[in-house]
C-alpha positions in Angstrom: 111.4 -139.9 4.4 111.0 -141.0 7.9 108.9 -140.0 10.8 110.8 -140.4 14.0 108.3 -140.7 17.3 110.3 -140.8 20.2 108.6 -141.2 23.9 111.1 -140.1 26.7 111.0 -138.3 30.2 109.6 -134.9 30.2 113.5 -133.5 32.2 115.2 -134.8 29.1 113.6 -133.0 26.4 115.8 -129.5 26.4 119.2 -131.8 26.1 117.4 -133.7 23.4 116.3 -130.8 21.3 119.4 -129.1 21.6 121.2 -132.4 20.7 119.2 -132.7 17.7 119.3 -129.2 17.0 123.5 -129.1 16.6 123.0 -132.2 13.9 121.0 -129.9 12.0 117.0 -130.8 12.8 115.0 -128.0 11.7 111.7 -128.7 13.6 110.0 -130.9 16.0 106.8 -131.2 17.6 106.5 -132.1 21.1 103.1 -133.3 23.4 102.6 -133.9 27.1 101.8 -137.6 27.1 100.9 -140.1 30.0 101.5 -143.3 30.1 103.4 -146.8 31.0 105.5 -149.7 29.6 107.5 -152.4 31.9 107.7 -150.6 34.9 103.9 -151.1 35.1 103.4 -147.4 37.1 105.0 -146.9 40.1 103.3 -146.4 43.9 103.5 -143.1 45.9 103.2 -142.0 49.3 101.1 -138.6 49.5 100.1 -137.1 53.3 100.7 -141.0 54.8 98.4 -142.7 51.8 100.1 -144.6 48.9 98.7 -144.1 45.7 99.0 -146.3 42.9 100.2 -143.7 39.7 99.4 -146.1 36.8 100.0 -143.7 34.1 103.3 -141.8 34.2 104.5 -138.3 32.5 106.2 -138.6 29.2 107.2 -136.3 26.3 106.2 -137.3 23.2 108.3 -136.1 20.4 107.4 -136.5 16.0 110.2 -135.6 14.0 109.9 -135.5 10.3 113.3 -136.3 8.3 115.0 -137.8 5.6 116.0 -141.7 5.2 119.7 -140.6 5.1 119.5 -138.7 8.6 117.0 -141.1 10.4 119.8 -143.1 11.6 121.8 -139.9 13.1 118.4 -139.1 14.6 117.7 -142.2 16.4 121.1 -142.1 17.9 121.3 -138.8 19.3 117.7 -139.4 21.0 119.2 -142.3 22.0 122.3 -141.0 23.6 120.7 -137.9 25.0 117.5 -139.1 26.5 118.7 -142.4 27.7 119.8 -142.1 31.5 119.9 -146.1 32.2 116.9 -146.1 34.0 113.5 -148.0 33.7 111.4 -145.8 31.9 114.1 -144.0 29.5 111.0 -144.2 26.9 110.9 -145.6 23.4 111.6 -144.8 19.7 109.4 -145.8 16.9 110.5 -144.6 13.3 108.0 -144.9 10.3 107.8 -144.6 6.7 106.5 -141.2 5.7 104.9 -141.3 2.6 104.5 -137.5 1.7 105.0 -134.1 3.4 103.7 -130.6 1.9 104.3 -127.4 3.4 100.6 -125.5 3.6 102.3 -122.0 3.0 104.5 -122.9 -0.6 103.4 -125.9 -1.4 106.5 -127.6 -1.8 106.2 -131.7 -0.8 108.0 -134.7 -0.4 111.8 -133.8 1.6 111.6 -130.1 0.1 108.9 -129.2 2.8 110.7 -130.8 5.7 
């Protein structure tokens, strides 16, 4: 099993979970999130005084899935969220070493 964390801009997340929902992704989780990479923050201009905005809005999304769809996952965030701009965000996938569903039980993939 993999966990997928993907980082992208907050517009993109509806196009992403439908995207991932029409490959067959049965849950997400996502989180507000600030932060910055490369672009280092950007400066803004509010009533004639420019600001320095260090950490920027992001979605965070954690996506729990199997090894043989992390791939198909990956890509379709990929595609979906990526707009060609600085700042598009990141993906990060992990080794998940167990998963149990509270309510059954059930662990491993069966409780994905």
């Amino acid at each position: 099993m993999k966990l997928v964390i993907a980082v992208i801009k907050p517009f993109r997340l509806e196009p992403v979970r439908e995207a991932l929902a029409a490959i067959g992704v049965a849950g997400m989780t996502a989180s507000e999130a600030r932060g910055f990479g490369r672009q280092k923050g950007q400066t803004e201009i509010y009533r004639g005084a420019e600001y320095a905005v260090n950490m920027l809005p992001k979605v965070k999304l954690e996506i729990a899935t199997t090894d043989a769809m992390a791939e198909q996952v990956v890509e379709t965030i990929r595609q979906t969220a990526g707009t060609g701009a600085i700042g598009d965000g990141k993906i990060f996938v992990i080794d998940l070493v167990d998963a149990v569903r509270i309510r059954t039980g059930e662990s491993g993939e069966a409780a994905l």
